[in-house]
LOFI-423265 format. One line per 5 residues: number of its first residue (from 1); for each residue x, y, z of C-alpha. Coordinates in steps of 0.5 Angstrom, whole numbers, plus 2048, in hexadecimal, padded with zeros to 3 digits. Example, Ala and Ser with C-alpha at 12.3 -4.5 7.8 and 13.67 -1.06 7.14 Angstrom:
1> 819/7F7/810 | 81B/7FE/80E
***
This chain:
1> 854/8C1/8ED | 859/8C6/8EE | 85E/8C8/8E9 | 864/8CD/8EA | 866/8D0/8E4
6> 86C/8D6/8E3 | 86A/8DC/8DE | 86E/8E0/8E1 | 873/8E1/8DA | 872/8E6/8D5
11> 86F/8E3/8CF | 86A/8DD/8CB | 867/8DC/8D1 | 863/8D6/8CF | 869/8D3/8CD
16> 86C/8D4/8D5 | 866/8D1/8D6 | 866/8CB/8D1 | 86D/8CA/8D3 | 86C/8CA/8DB
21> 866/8C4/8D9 | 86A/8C0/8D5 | 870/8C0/8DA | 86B/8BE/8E0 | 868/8B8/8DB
26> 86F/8B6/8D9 | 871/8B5/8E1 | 86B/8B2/8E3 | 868/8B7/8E7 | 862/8B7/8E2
31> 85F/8B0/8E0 | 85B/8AD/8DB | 854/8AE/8DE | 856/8B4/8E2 | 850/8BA/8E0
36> 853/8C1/8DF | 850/8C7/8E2 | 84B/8CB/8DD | 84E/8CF/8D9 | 84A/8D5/8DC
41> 84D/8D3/8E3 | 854/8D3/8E1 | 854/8D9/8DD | 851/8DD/8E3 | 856/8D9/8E9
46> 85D/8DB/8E3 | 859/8E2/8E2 | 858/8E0/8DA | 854/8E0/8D5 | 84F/8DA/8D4
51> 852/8DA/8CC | 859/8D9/8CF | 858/8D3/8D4 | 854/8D0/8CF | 859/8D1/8C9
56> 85E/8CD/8CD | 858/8C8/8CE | 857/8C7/8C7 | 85E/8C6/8C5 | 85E/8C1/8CA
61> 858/8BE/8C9 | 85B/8BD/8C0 | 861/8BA/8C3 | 85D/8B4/8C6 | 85F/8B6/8CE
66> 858/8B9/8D0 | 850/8B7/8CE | 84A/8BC/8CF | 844/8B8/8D1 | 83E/8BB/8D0
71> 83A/8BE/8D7 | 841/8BA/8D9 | 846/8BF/8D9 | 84E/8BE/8D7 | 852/8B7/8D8
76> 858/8B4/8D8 | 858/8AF/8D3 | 85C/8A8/8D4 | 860/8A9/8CD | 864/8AF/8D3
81> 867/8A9/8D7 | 86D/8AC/8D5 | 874/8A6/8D5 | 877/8AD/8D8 | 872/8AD/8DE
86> 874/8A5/8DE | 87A/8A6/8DF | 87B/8A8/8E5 | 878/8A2/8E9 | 87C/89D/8E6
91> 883/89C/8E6 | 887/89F/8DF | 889/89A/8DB | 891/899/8DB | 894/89B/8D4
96> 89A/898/8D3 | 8A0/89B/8CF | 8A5/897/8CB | 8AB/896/8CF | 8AF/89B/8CA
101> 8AC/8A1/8CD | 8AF/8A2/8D4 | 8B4/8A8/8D1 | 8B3/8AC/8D7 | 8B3/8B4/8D3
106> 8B9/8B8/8D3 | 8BA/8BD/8D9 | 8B7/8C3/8D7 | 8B6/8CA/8DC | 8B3/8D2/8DB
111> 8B9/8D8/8DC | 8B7/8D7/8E4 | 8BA/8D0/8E5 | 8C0/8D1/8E1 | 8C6/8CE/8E5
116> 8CA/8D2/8E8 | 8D0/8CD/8E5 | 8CD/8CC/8DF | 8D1/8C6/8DC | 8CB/8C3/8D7
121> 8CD/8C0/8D1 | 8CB/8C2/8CA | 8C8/8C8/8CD | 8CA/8CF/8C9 | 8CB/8D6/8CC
126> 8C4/8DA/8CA | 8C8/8E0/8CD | 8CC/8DF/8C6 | 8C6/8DF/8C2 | 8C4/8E5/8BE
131> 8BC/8E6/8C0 | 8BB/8EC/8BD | 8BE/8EA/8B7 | 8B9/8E5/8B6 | 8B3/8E8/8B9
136> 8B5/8ED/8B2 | 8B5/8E6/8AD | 8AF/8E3/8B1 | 8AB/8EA/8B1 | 8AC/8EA/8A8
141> 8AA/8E2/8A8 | 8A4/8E2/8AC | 8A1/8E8/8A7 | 89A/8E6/8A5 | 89C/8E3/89E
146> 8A2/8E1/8A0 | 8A4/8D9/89E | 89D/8D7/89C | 89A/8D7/8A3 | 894/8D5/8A0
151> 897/8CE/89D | 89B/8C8/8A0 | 8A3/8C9/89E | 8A7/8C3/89A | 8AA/8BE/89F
156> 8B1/8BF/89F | 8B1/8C6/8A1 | 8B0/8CE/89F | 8B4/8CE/897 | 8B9/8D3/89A
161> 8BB/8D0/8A0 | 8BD/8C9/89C | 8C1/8CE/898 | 8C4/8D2/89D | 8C5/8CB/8A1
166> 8C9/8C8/89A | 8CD/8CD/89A | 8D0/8CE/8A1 | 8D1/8C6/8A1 | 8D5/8C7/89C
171> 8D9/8CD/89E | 8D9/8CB/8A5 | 8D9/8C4/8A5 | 8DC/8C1/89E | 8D6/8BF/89D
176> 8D4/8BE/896 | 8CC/8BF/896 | 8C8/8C1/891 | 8C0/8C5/893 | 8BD/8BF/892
181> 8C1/8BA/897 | 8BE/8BE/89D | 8B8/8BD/8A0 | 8B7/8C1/8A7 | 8B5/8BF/8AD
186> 8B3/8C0/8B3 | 8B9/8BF/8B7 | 8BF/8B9/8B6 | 8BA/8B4/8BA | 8B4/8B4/8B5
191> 8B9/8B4/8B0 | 8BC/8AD/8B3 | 8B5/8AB/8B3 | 8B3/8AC/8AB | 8B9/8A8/8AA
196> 8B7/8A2/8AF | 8B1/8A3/8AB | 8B2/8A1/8A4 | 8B9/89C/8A6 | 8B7/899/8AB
201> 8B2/893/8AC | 8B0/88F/8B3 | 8B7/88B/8B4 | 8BC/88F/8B1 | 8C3/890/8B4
206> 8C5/897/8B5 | 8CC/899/8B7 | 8CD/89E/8BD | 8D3/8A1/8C1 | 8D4/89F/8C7
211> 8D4/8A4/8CB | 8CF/8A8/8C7 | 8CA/8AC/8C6 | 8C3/8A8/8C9 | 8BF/8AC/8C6
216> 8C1/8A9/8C0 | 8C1/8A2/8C2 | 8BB/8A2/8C5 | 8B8/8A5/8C0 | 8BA/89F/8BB
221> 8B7/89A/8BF | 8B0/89D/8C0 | 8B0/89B/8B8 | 8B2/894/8B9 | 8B8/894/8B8
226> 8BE/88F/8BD | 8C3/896/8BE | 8CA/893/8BF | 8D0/897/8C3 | 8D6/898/8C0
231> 8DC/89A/8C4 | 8E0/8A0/8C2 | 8E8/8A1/8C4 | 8ED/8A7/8C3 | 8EA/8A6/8BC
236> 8E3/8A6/8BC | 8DE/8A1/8BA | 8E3/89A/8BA | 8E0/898/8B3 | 8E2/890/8B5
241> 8DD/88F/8B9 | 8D7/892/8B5 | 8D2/88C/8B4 | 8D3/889/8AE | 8CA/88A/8AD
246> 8C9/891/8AE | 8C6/894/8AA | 8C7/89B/8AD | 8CD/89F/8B0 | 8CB/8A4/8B4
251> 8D2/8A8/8B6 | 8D5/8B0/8B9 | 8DC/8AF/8B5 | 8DD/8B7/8B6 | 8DC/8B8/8BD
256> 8DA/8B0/8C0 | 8D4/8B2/8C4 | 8D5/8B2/8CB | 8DD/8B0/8CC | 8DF/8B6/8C6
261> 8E4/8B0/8C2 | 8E5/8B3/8BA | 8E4/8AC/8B6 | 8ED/8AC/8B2 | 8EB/8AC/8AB
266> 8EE/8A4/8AA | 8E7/8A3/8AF | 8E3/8A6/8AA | 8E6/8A3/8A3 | 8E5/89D/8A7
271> 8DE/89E/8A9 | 8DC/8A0/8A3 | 8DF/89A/89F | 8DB/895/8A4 | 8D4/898/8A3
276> 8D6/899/89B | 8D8/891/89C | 8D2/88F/8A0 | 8CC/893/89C | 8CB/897/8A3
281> 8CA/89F/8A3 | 8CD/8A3/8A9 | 8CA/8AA/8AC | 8CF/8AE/8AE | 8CE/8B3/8B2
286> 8D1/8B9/8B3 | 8CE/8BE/8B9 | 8D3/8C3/8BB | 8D9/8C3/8B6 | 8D8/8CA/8B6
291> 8DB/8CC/8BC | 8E3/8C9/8BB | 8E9/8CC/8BF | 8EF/8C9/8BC | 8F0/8C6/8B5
296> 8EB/8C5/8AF | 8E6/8C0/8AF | 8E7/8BA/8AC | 8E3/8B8/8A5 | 8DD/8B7/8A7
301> 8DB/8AF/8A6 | 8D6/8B2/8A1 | 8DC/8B5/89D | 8DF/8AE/89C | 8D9/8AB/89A
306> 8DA/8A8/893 | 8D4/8A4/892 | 8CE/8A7/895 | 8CE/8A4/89C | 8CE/8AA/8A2
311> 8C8/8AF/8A3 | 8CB/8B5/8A7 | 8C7/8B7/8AC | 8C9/8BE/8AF | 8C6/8C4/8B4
316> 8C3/8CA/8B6 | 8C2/8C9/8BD | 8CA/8C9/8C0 | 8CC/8CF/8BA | 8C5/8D3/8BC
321> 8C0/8D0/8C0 | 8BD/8CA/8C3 | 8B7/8CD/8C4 | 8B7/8CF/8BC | 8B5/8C6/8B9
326> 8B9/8C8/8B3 | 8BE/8C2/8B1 | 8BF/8BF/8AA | 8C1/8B9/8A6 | 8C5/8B9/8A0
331> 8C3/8B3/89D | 8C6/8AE/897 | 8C1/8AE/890 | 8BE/8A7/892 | 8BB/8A9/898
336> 8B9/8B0/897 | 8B1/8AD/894 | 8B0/8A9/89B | 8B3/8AE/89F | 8AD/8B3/89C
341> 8A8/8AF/89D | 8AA/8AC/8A5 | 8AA/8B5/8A6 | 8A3/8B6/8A3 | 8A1/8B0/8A7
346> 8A4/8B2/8AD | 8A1/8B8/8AE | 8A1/8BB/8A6 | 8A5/8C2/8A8 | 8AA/8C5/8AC
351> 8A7/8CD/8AE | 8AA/8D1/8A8 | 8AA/8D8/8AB | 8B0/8D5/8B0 | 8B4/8D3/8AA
356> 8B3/8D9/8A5 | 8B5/8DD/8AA | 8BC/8D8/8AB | 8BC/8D9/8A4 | 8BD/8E0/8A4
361> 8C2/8DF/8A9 | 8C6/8DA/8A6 | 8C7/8DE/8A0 | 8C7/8E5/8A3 | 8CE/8E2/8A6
366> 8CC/8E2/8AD | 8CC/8DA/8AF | 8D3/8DC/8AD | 8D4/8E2/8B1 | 8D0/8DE/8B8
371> 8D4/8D9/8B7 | 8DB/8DC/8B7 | 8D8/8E1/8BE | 8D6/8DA/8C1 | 8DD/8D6/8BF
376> 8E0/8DC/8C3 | 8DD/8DB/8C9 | 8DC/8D4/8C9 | 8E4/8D4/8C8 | 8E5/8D7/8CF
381> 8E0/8D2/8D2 | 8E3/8CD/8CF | 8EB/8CF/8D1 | 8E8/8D1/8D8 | 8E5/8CA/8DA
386> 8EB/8C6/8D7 | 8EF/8C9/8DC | 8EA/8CA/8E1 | 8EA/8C2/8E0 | 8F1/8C0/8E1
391> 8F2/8C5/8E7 | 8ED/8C3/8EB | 8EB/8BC/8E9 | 8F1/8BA/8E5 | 8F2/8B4/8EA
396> 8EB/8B2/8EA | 8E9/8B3/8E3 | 8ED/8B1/8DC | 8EA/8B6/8D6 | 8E9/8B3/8CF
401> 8ED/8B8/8CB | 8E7/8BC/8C7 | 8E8/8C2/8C2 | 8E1/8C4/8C0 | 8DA/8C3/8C2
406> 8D7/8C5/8C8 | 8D9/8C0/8CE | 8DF/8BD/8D1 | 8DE/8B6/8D3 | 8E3/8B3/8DA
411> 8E4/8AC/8DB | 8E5/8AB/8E2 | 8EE/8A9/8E4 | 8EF/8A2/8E4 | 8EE/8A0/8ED
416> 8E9/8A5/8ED | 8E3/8A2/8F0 | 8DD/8A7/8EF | 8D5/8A6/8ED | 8D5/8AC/8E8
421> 8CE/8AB/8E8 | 8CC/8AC/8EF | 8D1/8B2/8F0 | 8CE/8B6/8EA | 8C8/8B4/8ED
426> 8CB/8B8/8F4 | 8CF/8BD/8EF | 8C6/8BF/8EC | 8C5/8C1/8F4 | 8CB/8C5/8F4
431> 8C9/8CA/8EE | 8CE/8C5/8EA | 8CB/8C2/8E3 | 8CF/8BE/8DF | 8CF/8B6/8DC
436> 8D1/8B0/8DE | 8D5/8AB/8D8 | 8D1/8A6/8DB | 8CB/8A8/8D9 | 8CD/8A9/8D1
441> 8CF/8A1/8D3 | 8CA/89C/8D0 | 8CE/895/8D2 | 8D4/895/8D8 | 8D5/89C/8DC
446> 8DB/8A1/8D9 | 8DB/8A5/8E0 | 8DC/8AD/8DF | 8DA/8B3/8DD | 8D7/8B8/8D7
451> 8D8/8BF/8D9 | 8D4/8C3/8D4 | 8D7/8CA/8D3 | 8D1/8CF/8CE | 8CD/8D1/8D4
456> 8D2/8D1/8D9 | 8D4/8D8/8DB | 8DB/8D8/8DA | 8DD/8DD/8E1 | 8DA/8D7/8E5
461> 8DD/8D1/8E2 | 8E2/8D0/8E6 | 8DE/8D1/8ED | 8DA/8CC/8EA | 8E0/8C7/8E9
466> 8E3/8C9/8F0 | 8DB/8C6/8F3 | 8DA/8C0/8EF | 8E2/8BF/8F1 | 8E1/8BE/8F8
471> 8DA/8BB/8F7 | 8DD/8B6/8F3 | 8E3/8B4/8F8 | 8DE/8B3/8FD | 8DA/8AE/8F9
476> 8E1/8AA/8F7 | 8E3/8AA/8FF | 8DD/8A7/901 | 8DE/89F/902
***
């Protein structure tokens, strides 16, 4: 038979030539009982040696797909019938996830595709972002003796970053932590994860808002958990209509995600006093306090625990970068243990490299210094788009009044009739990217708009505003 084999690269050619038969014996085009040439007439056909071909001949031959047949030759043997070769005359079996997993992942897009508008939520300027700086501290970490490359790390993080991170809670935040309350994580979603973990059994109540944050809520339900919306007013979470059997309060109340509402301070004693009464642990969430534009934050829900009930969750991807995965927990004593133990089985450790560096840039003050740089700007994107929303669809939009974070949120005026979702749709063909309210909806529809304000260019705010004004009052025109 004919055989056609490629040793056209440099290198092991016996293995080129173990490779090219392996492949045509896994998709078939060899099959058992098939004879291979000699190895003296293939060698002369590659413009090998002998000993090459019958390298590649031998090894086949140990691993069970060839036999030698003596005055014969070489065969294909039955144990190559390979399920792989198979596969592609029958039909593929369909495998079928549960009905948890149909989240479909958050946009994402290269410099190349960034909207010309760019209203995204929950994403940081990277302009603002010191990358010298930190190519400086990246550098000094990944020296060879550097953070013991050569053995795996303690699952709650790098020893220096848990310090720097206890310190800048308390400093920053209020929040009482000592080194070993913190455990980093690779972002705030595997830290909702580890806790689901170790809370949670099949058939728990988790409390949500609503609107809130999907990921979160979907994230509960694929543990097994029954996920319960709570609505949320001019005050936050209504604690009234929290189910008397969550076992788990999952709440933004310094920036509720998406609508940007600061839960009053009576809402969080009471919060706290209901969880305390019924046994039931809160997550509080706390993702871009850092950026405020007005008056001081509230105490954190964590500062006014007194019986151990809230784990704090915070992160670096709103303050510094998404693409960074570096968030924390501040977790009570009585779920540091099992929260260690759901990380090392979840995937051991974090990278140390990443976090040494943030470390290093912690201490050295300039998390400090970026985010006093950043604040600046975000405040002058902040200004511009509230005013750019009531001069330009100030009558077709109501602003939720927000002082922090980065996004604003619109709900639509009462007698506007507008599918905010097809017309963000419509807005993405014309260069304009931004949120429909009804997508952070997991019961009845809130229509309105999520204007995001940390990737937006700030010079280009207000034309963006003046095209979705006019696409939106097409959409509320048609019958």
């Amino acid at each position: 038979m004919d055989l056609a084999v490629s040793v056209d690269t440099r290198g092991d050619r016996a293995a080129a030539i173990y490779r090219a038969l392996l492949s045509a014996l896994r998709d078939g085009r060899l099959r058992p009982g098939d004879r291979l040439p000699p190895t003296r007439a293939l060698a002369g056909d590659l413009g090998v040696s002998r000993n090459t071909v019958a390298t590649a001949y031998d090894r086949l031959t140990a691993e069970g797909y060839l036999e030698g047949r003596v005055g014969a030759g070489t065969f294909v043997t039955s144990a190559a019938a390979s399920p792989t070769a198979a596969r592609g005359r029958r039909k593929p079996a369909t495998l079928r996830p549960r009905a948890d997993w149909t989240y479909s992942p958050a946009r994402t897009s290269s410099a190349d595709e960034r909207p010309r508008y760019d209203f995204r939520v929950g994403i940081p300027d990277a302009e603002l972002f010191p990358f010298d700086t930190w190519r400086r501290l990246m550098t000094a970490e990944l020296r060879l003796r550097a953070n013991s490359p050569g053995s795996y790390a303690e699952p709650s993080g790098h020893l220096g970053l848990r310090e720097a991170i206890a310190r800048y809670v308390g400093y920053s935040r209020s929040v009482h932590a000592e080194v070993d309350d913190v455990i980093v994580t690779n972002g705030t979603q595997q830290g909702l994860d580890l806790v689901g973990r170790v809370m949670l059994a099949p058939g728990d109540v988790v409390a949500v808002e609503e609107p809130g944050y999907p990921p979160a809520r979907l994230l509960f339900a694929s543990l097994g958990a029954r996920v319960v919306g709570v609505p949320v007013d001019a005050e936050g979470l209504d604690i009234a209509q929290l189910p008397e059997r969550a076992r788990l309060v999952y709440t933004t109340p310094s920036h509720q995600f998406p609508l940007g509402i600061a839960m009053s301070l009576a809402r969080r004693r009471a919060l706290l006093a209901w969880a305390s009464e019924r046994g039931a642990a809160i997550i509080e969430d706390d993702y871009d306090s850092e950026f405020r534009f007005t008056e001081r934050p509230l105490e954190p829900l964590h500062s006014l625990d007194q019986t151990g009930r809230v784990i704090y969750a915070g992160t670096f991807s709103k303050t510094l970068l998404p693409s960074l995965r570096i968030g924390y927990l501040v977790a009570p004593p009585s779920l540091r243990s099992a929260l260690r133990a759901a990380r090392q089985l979840s995937d051991s450790h974090g990278p140390m490299a990443p976090q040494a560096a943030l470390a290093r840039f912690m201490d050295e003050g300039l998390l400090a210094r970026h985010i006093r740089r950043a604040s600046k700007a975000y405040a002058v994107r902040h200004e511009l788009l509230v005013r750019g929303l009531a001069e330009r669809l100030g009558d077709l939009v109501e602003p939720v009044p927000s002082a922090a974070g980065l996004h604003v949120a619109a709900r639509l005026r009462d007698g506007m009739d507008i599918d905010t979702t097809g017309a963000v749709r419509q807005a993405g063909g014309e260069g304009i990217a931004l949120d429909a309210l009804p997508g952070y909806c997991a019961g009845a529809a809130q229509e309105g708009l999520v204007f995001g304000y940390g990737a937006v260019v700030a010079d280009s705010i207000g034309e963006g505003l003046a095209r979705l004004s006019a696409l939106l009052r097409r959409a509320a025109t048609k019958p």
